[in-house]
N, C-alpha and C positions, 0 to 999 in steps of 0.2 A: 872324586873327579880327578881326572888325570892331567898334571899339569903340564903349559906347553910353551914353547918359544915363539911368541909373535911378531911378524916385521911391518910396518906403516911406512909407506909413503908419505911425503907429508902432503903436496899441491894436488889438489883432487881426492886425497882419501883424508888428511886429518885437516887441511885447511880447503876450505870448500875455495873453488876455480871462480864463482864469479863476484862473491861478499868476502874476499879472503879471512873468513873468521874461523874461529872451528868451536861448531854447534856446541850446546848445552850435552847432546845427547852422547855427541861423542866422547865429551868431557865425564861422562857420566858410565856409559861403557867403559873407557879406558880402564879407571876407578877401582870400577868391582870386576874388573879381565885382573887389577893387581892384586886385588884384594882375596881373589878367590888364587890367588899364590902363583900365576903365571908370569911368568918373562917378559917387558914388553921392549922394542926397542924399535928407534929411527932408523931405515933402510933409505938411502938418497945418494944421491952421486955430489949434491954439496956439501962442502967442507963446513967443519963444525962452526966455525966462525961467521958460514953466510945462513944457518937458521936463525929464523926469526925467532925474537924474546919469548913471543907466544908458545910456543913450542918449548922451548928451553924453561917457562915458567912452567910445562906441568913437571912437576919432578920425579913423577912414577914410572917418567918414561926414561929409558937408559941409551946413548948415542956411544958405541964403541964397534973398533974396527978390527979388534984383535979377534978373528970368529974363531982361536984356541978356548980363548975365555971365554966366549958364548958355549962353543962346543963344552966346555969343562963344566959348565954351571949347567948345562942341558943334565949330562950324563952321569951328577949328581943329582939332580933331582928325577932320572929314571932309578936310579941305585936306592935312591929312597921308597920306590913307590907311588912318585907322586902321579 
């Protein structure tokens, strides 16, 4: 499987808009999206500071704004094959 760089939202894609929670199933996606060797990371226009602990507790997901280092870590793992 080819692996890939993915961006979440967090209000309406990983924290649902009207129970502000983020489902089991998402939780569970996420998971195995790491597990199976992909990229995941926070896409938002809030500062690291105003996400919510929820979010910050999963720790598979990765919040950085340097997109060299997203770019670098991409084009290492096309160099590999993945």
């Amino acid at each position: 499987m080819r692996k890939k760089v993915i961006f979440f939202d967090i209000d309406g894609t990983l924290i649902t808009e009207d129970t502000q929670i983020i489902p089991e199933s998402t939780i569970l996606s996420l998971k195995k999206a790491k597990e199976n060797g992909h990229l995941l990371f926070i896409n938002t226009g809030r500062t690291y500071c105003s996400i919510p602990n929820k979010i910050n507790d999963l720790k598979f997901l990765s919040y950085d704004t340097d997109i060299t280092k997203i770019d670098k870590l991409y084009n290492t793992m096309l160099k590999q094959g993945s």
